[in-house]
DOGU-776275 format. One line per field, with one value per residue (C-alpha): residue in three letters; chain; y, x, z; residue number from 1. Coordinates in nm, 3 decimals, always signed. Each point is the difference from the previous one (the first is absolute). Layout:
<nodes>
res = ALA/...
chain = A/...
y = Y/...
x = X/...
z = Z/...
n = NUM/...
</nodes>
This chain:
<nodes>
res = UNK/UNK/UNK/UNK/UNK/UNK/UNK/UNK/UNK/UNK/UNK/UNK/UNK/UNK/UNK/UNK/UNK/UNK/UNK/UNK/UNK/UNK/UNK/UNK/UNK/UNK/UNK/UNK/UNK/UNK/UNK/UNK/UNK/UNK/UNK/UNK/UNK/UNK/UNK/UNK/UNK/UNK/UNK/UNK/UNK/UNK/UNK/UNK/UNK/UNK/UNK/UNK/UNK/UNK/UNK/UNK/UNK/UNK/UNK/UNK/UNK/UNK/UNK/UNK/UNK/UNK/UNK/UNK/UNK/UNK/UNK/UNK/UNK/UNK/UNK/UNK/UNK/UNK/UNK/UNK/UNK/UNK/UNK/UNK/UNK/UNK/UNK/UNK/UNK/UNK/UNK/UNK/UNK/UNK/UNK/UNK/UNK/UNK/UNK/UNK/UNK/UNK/UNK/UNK/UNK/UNK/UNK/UNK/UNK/UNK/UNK/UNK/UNK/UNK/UNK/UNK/UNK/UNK/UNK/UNK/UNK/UNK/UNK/UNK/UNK/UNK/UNK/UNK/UNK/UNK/UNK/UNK/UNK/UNK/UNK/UNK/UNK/UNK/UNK/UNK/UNK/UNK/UNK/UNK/UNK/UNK/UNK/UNK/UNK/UNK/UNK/UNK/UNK/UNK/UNK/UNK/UNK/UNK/UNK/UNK/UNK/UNK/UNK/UNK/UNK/UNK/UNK/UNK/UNK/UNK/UNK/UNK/UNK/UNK/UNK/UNK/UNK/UNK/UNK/UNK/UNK/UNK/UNK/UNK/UNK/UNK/UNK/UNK/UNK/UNK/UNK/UNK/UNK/UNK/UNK/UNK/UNK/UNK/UNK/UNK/UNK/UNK/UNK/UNK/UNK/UNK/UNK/UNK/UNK/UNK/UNK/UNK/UNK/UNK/UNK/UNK/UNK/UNK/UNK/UNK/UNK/UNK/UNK/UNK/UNK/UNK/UNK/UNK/UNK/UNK/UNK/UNK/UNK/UNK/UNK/UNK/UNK/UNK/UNK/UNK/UNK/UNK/UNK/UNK/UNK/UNK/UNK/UNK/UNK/UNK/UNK/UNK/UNK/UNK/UNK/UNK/UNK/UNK/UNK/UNK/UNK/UNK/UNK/UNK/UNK/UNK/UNK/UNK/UNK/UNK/UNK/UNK/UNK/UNK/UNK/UNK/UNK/UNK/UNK/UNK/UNK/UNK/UNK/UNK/UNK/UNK/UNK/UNK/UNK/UNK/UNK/UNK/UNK/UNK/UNK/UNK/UNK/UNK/UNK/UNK/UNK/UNK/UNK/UNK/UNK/UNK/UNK/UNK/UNK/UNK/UNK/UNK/UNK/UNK/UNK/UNK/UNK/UNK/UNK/UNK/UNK/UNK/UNK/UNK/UNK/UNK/UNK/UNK/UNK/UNK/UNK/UNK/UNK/UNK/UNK/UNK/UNK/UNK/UNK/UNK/UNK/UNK/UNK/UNK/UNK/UNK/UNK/UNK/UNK/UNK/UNK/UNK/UNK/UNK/UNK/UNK/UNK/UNK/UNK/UNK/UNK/UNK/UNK/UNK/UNK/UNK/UNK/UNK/UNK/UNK/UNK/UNK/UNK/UNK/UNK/UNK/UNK/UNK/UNK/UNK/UNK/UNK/UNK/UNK/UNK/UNK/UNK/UNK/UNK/UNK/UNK/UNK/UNK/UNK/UNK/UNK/UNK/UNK/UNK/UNK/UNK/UNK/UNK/UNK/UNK/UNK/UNK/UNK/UNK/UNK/UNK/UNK/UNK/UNK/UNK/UNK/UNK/UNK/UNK/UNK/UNK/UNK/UNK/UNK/UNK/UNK/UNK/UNK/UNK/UNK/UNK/UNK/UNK/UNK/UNK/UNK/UNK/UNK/UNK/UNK/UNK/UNK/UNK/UNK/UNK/UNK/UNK/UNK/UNK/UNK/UNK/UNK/UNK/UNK/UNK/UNK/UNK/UNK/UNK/UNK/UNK/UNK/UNK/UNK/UNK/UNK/UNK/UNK/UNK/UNK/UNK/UNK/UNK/UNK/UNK/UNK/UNK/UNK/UNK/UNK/UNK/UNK/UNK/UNK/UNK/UNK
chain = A/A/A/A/A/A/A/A/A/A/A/A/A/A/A/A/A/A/A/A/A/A/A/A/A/A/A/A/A/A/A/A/A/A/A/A/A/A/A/A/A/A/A/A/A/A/A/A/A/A/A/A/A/A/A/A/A/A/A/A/A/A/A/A/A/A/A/A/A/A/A/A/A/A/A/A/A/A/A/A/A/A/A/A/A/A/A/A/A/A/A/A/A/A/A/A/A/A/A/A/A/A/A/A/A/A/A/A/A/A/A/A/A/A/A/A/A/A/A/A/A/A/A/A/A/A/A/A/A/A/A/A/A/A/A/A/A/A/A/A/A/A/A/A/A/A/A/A/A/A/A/A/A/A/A/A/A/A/A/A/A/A/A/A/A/A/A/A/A/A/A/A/A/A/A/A/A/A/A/A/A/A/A/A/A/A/A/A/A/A/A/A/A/A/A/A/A/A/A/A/A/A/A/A/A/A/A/A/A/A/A/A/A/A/A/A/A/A/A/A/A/A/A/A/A/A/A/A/A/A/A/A/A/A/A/A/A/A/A/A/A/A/A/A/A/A/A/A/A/A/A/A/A/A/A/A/A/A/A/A/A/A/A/A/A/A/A/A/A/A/A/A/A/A/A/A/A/A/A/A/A/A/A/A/A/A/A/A/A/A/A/A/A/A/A/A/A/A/A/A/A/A/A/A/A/A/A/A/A/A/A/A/A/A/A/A/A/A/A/A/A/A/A/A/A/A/A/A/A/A/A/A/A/A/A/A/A/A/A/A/A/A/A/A/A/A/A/A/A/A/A/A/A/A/A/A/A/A/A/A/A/A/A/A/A/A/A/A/A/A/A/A/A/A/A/A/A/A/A/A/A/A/A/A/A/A/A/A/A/A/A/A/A/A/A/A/A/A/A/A/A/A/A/A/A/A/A/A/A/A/A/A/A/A/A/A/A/A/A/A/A/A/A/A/A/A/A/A/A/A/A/A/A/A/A/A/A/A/A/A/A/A/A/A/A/A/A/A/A/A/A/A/A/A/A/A/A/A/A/A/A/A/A/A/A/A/A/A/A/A/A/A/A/A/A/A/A/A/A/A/A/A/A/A/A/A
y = +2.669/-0.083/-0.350/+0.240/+0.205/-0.290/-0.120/+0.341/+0.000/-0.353/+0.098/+0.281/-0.182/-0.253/+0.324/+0.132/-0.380/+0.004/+0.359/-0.081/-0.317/+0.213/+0.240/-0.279/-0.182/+0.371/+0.062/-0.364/+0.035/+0.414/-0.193/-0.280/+0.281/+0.191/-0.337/-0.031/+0.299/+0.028/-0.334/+0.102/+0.324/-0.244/-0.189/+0.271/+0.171/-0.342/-0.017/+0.339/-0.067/-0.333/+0.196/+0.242/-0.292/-0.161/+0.316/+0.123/-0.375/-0.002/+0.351/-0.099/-0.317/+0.194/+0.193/-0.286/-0.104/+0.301/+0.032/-0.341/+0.071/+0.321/-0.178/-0.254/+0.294/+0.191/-0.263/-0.101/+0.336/+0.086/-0.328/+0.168/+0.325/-0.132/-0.184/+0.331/+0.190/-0.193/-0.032/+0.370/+0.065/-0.231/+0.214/+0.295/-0.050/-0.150/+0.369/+0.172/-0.166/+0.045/+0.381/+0.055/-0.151/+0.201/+0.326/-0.058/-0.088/+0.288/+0.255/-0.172/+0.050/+0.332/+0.127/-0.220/+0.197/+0.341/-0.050/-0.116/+0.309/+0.208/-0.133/-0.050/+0.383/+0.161/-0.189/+0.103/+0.390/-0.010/-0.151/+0.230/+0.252/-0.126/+0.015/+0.316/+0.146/-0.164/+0.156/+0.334/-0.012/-0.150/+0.325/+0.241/-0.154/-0.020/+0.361/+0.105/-0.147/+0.102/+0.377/-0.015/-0.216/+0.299/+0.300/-0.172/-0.068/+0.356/+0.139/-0.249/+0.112/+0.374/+0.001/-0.251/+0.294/+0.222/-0.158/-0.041/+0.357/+0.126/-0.241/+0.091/+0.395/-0.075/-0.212/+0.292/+0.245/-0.271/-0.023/+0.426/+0.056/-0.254/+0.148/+0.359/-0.117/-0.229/+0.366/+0.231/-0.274/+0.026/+0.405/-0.019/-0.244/+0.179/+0.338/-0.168/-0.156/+0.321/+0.142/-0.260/+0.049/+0.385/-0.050/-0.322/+0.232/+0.334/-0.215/-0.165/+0.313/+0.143/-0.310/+0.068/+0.331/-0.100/-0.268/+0.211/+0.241/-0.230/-0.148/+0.314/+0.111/-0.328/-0.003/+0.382/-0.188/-0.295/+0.234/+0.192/-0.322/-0.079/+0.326/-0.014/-0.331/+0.058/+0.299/-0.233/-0.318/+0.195/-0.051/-0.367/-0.085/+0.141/-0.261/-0.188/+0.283/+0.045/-0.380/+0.034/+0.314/-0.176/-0.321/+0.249/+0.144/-0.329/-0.092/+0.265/+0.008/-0.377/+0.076/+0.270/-0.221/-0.268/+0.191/+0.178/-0.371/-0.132/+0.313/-0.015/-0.412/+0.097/+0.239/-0.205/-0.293/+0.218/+0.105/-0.355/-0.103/+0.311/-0.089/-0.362/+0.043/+0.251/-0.240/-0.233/+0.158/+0.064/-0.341/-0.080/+0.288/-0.115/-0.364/+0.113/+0.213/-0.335/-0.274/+0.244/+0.073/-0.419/-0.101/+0.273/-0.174/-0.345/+0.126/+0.158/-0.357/-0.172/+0.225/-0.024/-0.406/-0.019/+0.244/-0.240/-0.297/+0.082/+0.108/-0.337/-0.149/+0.186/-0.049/-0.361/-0.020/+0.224/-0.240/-0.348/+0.189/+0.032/-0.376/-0.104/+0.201/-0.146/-0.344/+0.031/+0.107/-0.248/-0.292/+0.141/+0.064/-0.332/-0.165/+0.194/-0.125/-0.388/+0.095/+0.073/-0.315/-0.198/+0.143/-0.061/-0.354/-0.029/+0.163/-0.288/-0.272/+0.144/-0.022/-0.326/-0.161/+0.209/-0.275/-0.307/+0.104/-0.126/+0.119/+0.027/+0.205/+0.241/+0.071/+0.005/+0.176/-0.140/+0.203/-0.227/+0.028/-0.192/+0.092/-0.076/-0.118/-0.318/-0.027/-0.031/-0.244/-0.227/+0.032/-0.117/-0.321/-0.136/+0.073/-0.223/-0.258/-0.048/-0.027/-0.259/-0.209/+0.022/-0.129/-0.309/-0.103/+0.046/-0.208/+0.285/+0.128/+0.330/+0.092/+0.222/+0.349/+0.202/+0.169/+0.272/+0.096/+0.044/+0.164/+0.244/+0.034/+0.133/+0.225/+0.153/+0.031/+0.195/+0.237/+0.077/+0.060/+0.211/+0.234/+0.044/+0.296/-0.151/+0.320/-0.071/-0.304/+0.096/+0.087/-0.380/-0.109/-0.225/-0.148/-0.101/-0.177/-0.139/-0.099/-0.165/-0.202/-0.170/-0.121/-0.064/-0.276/-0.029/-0.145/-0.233/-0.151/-0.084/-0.157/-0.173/-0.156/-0.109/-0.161/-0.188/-0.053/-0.212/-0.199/-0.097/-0.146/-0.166/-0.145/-0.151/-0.145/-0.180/-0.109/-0.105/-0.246/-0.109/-0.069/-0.147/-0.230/-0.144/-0.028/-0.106/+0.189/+0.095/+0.199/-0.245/-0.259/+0.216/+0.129/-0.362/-0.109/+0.341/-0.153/-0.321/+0.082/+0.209
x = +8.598/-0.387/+0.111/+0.148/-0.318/-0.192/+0.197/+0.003/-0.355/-0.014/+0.275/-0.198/-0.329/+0.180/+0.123/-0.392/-0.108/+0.316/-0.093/-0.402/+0.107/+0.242/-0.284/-0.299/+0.259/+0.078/-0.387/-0.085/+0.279/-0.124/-0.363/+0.148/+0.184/-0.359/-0.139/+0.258/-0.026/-0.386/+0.014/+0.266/-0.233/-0.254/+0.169/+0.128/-0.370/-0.095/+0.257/-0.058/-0.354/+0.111/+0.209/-0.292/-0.244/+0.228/+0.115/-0.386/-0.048/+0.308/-0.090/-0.395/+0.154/+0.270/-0.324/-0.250/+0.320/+0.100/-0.374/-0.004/+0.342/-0.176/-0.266/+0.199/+0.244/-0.287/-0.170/+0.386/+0.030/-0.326/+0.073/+0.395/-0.188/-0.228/+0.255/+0.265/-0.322/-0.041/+0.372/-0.008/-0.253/+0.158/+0.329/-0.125/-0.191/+0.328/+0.158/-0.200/+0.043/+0.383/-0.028/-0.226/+0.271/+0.297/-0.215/+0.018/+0.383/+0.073/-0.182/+0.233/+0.306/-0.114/+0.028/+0.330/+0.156/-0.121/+0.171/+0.302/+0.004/-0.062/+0.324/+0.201/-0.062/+0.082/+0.310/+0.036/-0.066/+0.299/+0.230/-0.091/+0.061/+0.332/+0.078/-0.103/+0.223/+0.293/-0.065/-0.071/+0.343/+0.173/-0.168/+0.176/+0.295/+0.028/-0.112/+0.278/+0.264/-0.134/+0.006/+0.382/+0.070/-0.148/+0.142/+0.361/-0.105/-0.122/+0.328/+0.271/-0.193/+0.004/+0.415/-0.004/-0.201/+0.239/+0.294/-0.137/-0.088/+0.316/+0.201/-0.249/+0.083/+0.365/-0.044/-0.201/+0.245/+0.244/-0.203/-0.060/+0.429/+0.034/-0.251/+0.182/+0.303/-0.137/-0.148/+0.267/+0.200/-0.253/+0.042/+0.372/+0.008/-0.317/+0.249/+0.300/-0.142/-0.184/+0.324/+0.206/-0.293/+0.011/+0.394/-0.002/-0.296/+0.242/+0.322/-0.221/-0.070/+0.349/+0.112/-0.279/+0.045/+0.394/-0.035/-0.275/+0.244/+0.247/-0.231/-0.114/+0.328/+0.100/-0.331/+0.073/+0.334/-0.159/-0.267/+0.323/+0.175/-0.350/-0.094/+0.327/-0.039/-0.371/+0.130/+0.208/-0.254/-0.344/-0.092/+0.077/-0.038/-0.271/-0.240/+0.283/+0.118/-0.305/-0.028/+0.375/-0.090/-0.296/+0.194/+0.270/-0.268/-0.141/+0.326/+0.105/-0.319/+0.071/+0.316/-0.093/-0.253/+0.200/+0.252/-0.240/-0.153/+0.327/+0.125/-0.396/+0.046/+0.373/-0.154/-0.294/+0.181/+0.203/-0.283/-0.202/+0.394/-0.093/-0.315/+0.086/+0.257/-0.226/-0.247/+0.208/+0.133/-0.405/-0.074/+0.271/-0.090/-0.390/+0.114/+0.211/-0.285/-0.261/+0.200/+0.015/-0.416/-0.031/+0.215/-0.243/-0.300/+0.149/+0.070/-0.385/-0.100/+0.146/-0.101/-0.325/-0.032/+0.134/-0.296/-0.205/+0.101/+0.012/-0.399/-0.069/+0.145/-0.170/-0.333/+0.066/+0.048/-0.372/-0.141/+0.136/-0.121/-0.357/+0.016/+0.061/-0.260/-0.238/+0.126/-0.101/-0.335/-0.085/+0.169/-0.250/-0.321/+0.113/-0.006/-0.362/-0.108/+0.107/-0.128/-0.324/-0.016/+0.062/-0.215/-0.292/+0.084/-0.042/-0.334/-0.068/+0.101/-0.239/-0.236/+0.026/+0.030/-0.331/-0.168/+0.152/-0.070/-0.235/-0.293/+0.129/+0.328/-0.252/-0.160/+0.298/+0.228/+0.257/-0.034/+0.190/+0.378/+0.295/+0.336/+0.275/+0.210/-0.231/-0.078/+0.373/+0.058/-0.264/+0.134/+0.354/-0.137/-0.195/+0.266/+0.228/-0.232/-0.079/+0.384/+0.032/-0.254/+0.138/+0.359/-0.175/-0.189/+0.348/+0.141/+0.260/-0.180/+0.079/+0.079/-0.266/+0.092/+0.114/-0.324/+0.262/+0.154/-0.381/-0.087/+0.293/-0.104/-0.338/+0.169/+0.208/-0.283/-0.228/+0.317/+0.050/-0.381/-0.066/+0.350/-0.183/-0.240/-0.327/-0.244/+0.087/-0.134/-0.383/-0.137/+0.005/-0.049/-0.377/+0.203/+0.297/-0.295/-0.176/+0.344/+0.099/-0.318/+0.090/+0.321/-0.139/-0.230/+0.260/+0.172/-0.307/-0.059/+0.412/-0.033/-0.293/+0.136/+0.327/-0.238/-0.179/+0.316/+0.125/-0.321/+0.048/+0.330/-0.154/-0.263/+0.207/+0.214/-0.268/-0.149/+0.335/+0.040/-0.343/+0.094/+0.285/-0.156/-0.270/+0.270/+0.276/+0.252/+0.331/+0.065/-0.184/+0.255/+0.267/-0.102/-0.059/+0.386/+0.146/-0.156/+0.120/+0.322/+0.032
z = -2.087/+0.028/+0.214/+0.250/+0.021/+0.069/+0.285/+0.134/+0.015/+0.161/+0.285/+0.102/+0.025/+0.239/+0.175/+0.062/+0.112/+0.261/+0.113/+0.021/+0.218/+0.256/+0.053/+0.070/+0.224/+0.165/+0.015/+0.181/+0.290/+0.041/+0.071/+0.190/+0.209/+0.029/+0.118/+0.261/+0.116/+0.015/+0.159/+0.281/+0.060/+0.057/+0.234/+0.180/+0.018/+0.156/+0.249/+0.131/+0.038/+0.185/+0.225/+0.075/+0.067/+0.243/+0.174/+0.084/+0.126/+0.197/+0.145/+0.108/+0.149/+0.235/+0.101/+0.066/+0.189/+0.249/+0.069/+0.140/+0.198/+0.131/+0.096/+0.149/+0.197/+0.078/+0.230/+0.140/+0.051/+0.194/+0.209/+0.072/+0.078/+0.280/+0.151/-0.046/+0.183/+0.303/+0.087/-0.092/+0.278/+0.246/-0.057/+0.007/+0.351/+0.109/-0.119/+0.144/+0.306/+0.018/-0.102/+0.276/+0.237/-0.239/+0.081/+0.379/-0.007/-0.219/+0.198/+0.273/-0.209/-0.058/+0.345/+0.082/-0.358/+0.142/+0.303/-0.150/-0.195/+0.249/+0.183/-0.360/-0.035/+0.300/-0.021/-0.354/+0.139/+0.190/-0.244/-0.234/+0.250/+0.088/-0.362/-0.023/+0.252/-0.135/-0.323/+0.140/+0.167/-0.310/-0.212/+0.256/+0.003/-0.372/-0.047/+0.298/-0.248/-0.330/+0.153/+0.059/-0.318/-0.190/+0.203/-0.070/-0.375/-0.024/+0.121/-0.170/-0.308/+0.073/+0.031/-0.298/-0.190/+0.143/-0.146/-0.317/-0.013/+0.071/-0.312/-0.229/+0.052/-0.001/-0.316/-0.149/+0.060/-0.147/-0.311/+0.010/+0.015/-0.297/-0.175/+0.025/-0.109/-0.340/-0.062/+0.022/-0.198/-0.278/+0.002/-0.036/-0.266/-0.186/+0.005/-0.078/-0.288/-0.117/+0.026/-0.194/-0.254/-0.094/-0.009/-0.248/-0.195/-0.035/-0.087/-0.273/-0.108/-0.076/-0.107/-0.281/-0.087/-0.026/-0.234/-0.195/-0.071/-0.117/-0.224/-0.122/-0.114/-0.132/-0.223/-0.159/-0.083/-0.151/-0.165/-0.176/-0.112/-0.115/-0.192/-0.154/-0.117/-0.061/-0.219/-0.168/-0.057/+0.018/-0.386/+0.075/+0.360/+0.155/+0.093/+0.148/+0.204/+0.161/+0.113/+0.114/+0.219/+0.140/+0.047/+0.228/+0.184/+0.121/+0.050/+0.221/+0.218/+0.028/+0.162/+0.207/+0.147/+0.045/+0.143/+0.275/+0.073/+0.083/+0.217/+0.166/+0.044/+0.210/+0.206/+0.039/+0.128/+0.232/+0.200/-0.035/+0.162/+0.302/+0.104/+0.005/+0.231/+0.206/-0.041/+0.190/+0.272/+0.065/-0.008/+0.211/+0.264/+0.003/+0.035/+0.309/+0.126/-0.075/+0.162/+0.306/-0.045/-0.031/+0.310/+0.211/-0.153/+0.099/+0.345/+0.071/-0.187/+0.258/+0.280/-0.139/+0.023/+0.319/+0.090/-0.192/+0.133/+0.395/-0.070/-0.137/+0.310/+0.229/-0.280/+0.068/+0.343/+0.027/-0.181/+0.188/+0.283/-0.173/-0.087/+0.319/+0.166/-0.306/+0.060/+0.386/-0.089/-0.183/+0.238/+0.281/-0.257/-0.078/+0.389/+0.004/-0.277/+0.150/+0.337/-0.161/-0.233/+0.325/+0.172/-0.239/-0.052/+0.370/-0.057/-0.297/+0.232/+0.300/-0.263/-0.084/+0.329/+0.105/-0.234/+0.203/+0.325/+0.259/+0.146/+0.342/-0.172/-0.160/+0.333/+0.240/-0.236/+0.180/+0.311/+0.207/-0.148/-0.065/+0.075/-0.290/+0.241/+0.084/-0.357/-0.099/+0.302/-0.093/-0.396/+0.133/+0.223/-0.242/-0.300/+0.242/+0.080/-0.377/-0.047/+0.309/-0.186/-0.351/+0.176/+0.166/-0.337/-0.172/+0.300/+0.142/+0.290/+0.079/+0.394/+0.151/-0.021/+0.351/+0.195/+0.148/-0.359/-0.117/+0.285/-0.070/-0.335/+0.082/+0.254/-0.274/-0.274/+0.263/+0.105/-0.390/-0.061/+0.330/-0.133/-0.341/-0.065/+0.119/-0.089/-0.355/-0.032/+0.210/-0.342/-0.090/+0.365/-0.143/-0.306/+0.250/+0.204/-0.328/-0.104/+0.358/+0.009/-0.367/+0.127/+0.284/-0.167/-0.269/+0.294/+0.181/-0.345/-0.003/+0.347/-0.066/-0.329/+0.185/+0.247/-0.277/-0.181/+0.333/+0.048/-0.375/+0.061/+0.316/-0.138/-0.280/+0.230/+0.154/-0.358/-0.097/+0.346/-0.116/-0.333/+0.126/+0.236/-0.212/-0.335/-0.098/-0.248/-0.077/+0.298/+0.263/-0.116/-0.005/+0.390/+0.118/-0.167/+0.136/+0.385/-0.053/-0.072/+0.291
n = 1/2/3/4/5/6/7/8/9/10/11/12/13/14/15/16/17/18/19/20/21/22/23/24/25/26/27/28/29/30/31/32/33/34/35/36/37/38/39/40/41/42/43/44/45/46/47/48/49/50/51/52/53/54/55/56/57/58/59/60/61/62/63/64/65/66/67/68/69/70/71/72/73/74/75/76/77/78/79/80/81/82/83/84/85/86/87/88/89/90/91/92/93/94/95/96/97/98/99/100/101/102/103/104/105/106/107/108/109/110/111/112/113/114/115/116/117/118/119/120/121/122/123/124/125/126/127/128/129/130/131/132/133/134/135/136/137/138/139/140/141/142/143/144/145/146/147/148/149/150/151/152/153/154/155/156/157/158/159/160/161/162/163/164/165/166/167/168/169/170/171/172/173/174/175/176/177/178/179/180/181/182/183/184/185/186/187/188/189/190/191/192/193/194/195/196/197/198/199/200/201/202/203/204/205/206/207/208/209/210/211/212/213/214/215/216/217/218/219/220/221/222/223/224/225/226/227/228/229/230/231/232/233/234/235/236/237/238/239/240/241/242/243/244/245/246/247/248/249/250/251/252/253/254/255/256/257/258/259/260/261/262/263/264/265/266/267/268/269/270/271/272/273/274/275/276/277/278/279/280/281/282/283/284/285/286/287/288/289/290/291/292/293/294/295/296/297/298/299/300/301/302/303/304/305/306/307/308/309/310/311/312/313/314/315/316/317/318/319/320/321/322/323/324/325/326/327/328/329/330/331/332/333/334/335/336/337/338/339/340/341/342/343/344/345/346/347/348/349/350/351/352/353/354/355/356/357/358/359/360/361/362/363/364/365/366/367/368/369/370/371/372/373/374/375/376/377/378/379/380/381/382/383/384/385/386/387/388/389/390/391/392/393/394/395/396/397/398/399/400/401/402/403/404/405/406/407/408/409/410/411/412/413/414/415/416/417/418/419/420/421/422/423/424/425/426/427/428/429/430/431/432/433/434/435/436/437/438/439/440/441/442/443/444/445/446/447/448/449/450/451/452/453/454/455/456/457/458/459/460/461/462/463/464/465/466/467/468/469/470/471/472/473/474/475/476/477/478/479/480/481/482/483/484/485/486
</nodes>
């Protein structure tokens, strides 16, 4: 016993040493994890302040640097500017030149457009006039017809009215006859059932006071029998007497009823049997008198669609009328509207070709006209001489065409112009002459380049017997055999 105390003590001093060493060991890696982490917040202060440094240096250097590239730009710059200023000033004189020559042309264009649209509205006056007319004539026609459209509408619709009028009052009087008769019907079956009523009421009645009687006398019988036997059993009986006589009271009231509910259910199903079959033969009449009323309804239900349907027709053929006067509106706002787009584009054009033309064309303003008939002839010989050339380079020359079949031609072309309607066309008598004198020199500049176009073939020619005569090729050789061999 004391042994074991002492090594109890013992184990638990070993205990306290293990414990103190766990908590020194815990205590040194808490202040090695301090250290760290003093160390790392340290590091990181450093680094920050690193990062600081190096951005302020990094941001004065990118300054130092754009103000030397400014300086640098700036005196490009100023160099770019004084050479940007004198071309500027060269230009601009220049400019100003050229709208000083613009201003003279367009004050020239200015009159030319005036009188242009001096001519393009006067002309535009009397279309617009024409137009007018037309419409003005179209209105009074259309009016003319609408008038007798109506007056016929207006009277198809007063007999229609008519007709309806008069079927409605027949069907009224119809409805006013049927009405009469479901009336009186009701009357005679109201009386005949009153009737039927007070008779079934004063039969019930005697049949009551009949059977009351008998009962009456049959009860002072059973009341005898009863005070006789009551005289005989009262000492002992009495209670039992008095439930039997109130058990043959019930009883007998019991019957009677019965009795009168059975006679009352006979007579009841007699006359349910009556009216069912009067019932019937009313169905059957109003069924008659409906089929009749539904075949007249079918008949003015037809008579009323084909009503309907020959005013849709005529509805319809109103309104392809409309649609086709609509439709020819529009086809001639429509040849306006083209008429007027042409015309401006002519206008454009003019406009245009008033900046290519000469000096002498502005001042003549082509006085001295051309006919279309010369312009188209000169067109037509130059068209054939450019053919005739293009068959003689492709080496199929083409026979010169007849003088009398162009000669004809021209004839023809000036019969079918003088037959057209000339005063149309004096409106645009100065474009016609503008117009001439381009294909007029639309044609010169042809001729000339078919002229030039020969020459060039000439002249190779010649520089090809040149080359020919001072070389020797494939084709010499082939020339010389070709001779020989002949």
């Amino acid at each position: 016993m004391p042994l074991y105390g002492k090594l109890m003590k013992g184990g638990a001093k070993v205990t306290r040493d293990k414990d103190q060493m766990e908590m020194d060991r815990l205590k040194e890696q808490e202040e090695k994890k301090r250290r760290e982490v003093l160390i790392k917040t340290r590091m990181q202060e450093l680094m920050e302040e690193e990062a600081k440094y190096s951005q302020e240096n990094l941001r004065e250097v990118q300054m130092r640097w754009v103000e030397l590239l400014r300086r640098e730009k700036y005196v490009e710059l100023s160099a770019d500017v004084e050479v940007l200023r004198q071309t500027y000033d060269k230009t601009l004189d220049r400019k100003n030149a050229v709208i000083d020559m613009l201003m003279g042309d367009l004050t020239e264009a200015e009159e030319q457009y005036r009188l242009a649209l001096r001519t393009h509205l006067q002309s535009i006056d009397s279309l617009i006039e024409l137009q007018n007319q037309r419409m003005s004539d179209l209105d009074t026609e259309y009016e003319s017809d609408l008038k007798e459209l109506k007056h016929e509408f207006e009277l198809e619709k007063a007999e229609i009215r008519a007709k309806h009028h008069k079927e409605i009052e027949a069907l009224h009087a119809i409805m006013n006859a049927m009405k009469k008769d479901a009336e009186e019907q009701d009357t005679d079956i109201q009386t005949d059932f009153s009737q039927k009523k007070d008779e079934t009421r004063d039969k019930n009645q005697e049949e009551y006071n009949v059977l009351k009687q008998m009962l009456e006398g049959e009860i002072l019988e059973y009341q005898h029998q009863i005070n006789h036997e009551h005289d005989k059993y009262m000492q002992s009986a009495e209670e039992k007497m008095k439930t039997y006589i109130d058990l043959t009271n019930k009883d007998a009231e019991t019957a009677d009823k019965i009795s009168r509910q059975m006679r009352r259910i006979l007579k009841l199903q007699e006359m349910i049997a009556n009216w069912k079959a009067n019932l019937a033969n009313n169905i059957k009449e109003c069924e008659e008198r409906n089929k009749a009323m539904k075949e007249e309804k079918e008949m003015t239900a037809k008579h009323f669609k084909e009503l309907k349907h020959r005013m849709q027709r005529w509805r319809k053929q109103q309104e392809d009328k409309l649609n086709r006067l609509v439709a020819q509106a529009r086809e001639t706002k429509a040849s306006l509207e083209g008429n007027s787009e042409r015309a401006k584009r002519v206008l454009r054009l003019s406009e245009l070709c008033r900046a290519l033309e000469t000096e002498r064309e502005r001042v003549l303003n082509f006085a001295n006209g051309v006919s279309v008939e010369e312009v188209e002839f000169e067109t037509m010989l130059q068209a054939e001489k450019q053919q005739q050339f293009e068959a003689e380079q492709a080496g199929n020359p083409k026979p010169p065409s007849d003088p009398q079949l162009e000669a004809a031609a021209k004839e023809m072309s000036v019969l079918l112009r003088q037959d057209g309607l000339v005063e149309e066309w004096q409106y645009l008598e100065n474009f016609w002459k503008k117009f001439n004198k381009v294909l007029l020199d639309n044609a010169a500049i042809a001729r000339e380049k078919y002229h030039l176009m020969n020459e060039n073939t000439k002249l190779r020619a010649l520089l090809k017997q040149y080359l020919d005569g001072i070389s020797v090729n494939n084709d010499v050789v082939a020339s010389v055999t070709k001779q020989r061999a002949y």
